[in-house]
TORMI-967117 format. One record per residue (C-alpha): residue number from 1; residue in one letter; chain; x, y, z. Coordinates in Angstrom, 1 decimal. Example, Ala and Ser with C-alpha at 12.3 -4.5 7.8 and 13.67 -1.06 7.14 Angstrom:
- 1,A,A,12.3,-4.5,7.8
- 2,S,A,13.7,-1.1,7.1
REM end
This chain:
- 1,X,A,-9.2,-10.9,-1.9
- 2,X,A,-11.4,-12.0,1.2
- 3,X,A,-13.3,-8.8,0.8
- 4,X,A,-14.8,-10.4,-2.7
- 5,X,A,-15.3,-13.4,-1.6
- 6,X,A,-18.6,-13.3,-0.6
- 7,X,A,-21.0,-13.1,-3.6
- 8,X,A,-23.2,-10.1,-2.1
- 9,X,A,-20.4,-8.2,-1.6
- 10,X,A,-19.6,-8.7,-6.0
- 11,X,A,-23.0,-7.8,-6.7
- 12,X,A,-22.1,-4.5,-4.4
- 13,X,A,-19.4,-3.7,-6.1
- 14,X,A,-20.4,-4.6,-9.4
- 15,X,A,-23.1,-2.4,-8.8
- 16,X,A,-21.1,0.6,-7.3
- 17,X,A,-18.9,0.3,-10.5
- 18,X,A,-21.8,1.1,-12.3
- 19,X,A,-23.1,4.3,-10.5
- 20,X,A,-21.0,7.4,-11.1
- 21,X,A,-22.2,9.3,-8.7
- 22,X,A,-21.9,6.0,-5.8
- 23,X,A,-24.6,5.1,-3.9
- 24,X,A,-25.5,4.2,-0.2
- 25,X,A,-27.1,0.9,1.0
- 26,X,A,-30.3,1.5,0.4
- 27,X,A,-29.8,2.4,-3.1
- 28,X,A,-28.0,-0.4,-3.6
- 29,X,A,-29.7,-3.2,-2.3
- 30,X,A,-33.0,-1.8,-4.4
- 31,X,A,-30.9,-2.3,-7.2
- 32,X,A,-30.0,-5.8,-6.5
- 33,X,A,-33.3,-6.5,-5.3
- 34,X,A,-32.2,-7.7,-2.8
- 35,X,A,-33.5,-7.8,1.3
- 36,X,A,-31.1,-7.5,3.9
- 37,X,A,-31.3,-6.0,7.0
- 38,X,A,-29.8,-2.6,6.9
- 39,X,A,-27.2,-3.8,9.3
- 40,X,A,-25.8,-6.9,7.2
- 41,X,A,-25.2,-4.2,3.9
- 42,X,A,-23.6,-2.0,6.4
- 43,X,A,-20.5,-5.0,7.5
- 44,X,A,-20.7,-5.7,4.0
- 45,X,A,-19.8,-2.2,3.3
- 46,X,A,-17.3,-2.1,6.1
- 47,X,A,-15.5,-4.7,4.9
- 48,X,A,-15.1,-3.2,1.2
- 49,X,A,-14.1,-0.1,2.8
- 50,X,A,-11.6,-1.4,5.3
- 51,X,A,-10.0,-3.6,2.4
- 52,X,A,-9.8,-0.5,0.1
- 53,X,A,-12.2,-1.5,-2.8
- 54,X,A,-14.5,1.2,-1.6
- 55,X,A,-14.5,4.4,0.0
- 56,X,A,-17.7,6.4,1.5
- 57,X,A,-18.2,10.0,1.3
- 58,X,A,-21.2,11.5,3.8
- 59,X,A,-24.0,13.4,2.1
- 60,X,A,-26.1,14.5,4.9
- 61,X,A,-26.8,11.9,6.7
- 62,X,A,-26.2,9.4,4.4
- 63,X,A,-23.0,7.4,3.2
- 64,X,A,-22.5,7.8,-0.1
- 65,X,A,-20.1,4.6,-1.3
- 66,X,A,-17.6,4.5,-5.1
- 67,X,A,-15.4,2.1,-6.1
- 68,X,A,-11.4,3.0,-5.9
- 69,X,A,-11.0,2.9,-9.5
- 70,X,A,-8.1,4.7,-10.1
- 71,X,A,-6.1,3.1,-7.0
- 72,X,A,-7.3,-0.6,-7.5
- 73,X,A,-6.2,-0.2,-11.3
- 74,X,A,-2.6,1.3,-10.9
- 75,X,A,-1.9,-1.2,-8.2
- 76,X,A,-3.6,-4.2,-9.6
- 77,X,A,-3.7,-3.3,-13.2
- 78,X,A,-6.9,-5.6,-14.8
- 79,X,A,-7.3,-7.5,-11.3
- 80,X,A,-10.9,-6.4,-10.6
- 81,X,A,-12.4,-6.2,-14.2
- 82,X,A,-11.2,-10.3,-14.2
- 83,X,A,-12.9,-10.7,-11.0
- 84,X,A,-15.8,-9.0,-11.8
- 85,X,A,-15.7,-10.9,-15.4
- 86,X,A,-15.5,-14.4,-13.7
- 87,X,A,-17.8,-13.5,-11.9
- 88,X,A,-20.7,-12.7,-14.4
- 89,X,A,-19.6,-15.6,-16.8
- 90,X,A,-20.4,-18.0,-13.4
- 91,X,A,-23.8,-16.2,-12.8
- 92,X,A,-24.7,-15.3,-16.6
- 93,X,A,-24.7,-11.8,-16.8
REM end
């Protein structure tokens, strides 16, 4: 849960959720228009990794990041689709 506290780290994964295919910092933090330095996305990254929400697949010489679906849902059946929810109401998207 302390790995979605941080509002950035939402939008990631909110974002994430959307992309198939996953995506890697850069990608994602031109979707969020968003400026970071490329460091802060990657302990944000870190963090969703280490707490299971994400995992990162290299593609060259890039990290290519996707949300756990299938293992968030069967072990927390609904849990991140509320989050995500609250979320959006609280932000209005």
């Amino acid at each position: 849960m302390h790995a979605l506290s941080d509002p950035v780290r939402l939008s990631i994964v909110a974002e994430l959720r959307k992309a198939e295919e996953g995506l890697n910092c850069v990608e994602t933090t031109s979707r969020l228009k968003c400026t970071m330095p490329k460091s802060t996305c990657s302990q944000h990254y870190r963090i969703l990794r280490e707490s299971g929400i994400i995992y990162s697949e290299r593609r060259g010489v890039e990290l290519t990041s996707k949300v756990r679906r299938k293992e968030l849902e069967s072990r927390f059946p609904g849990l991140l689709d509320a989050i995500l929810k609250a979320w959006r109401r609280e932000h209005g998207e």
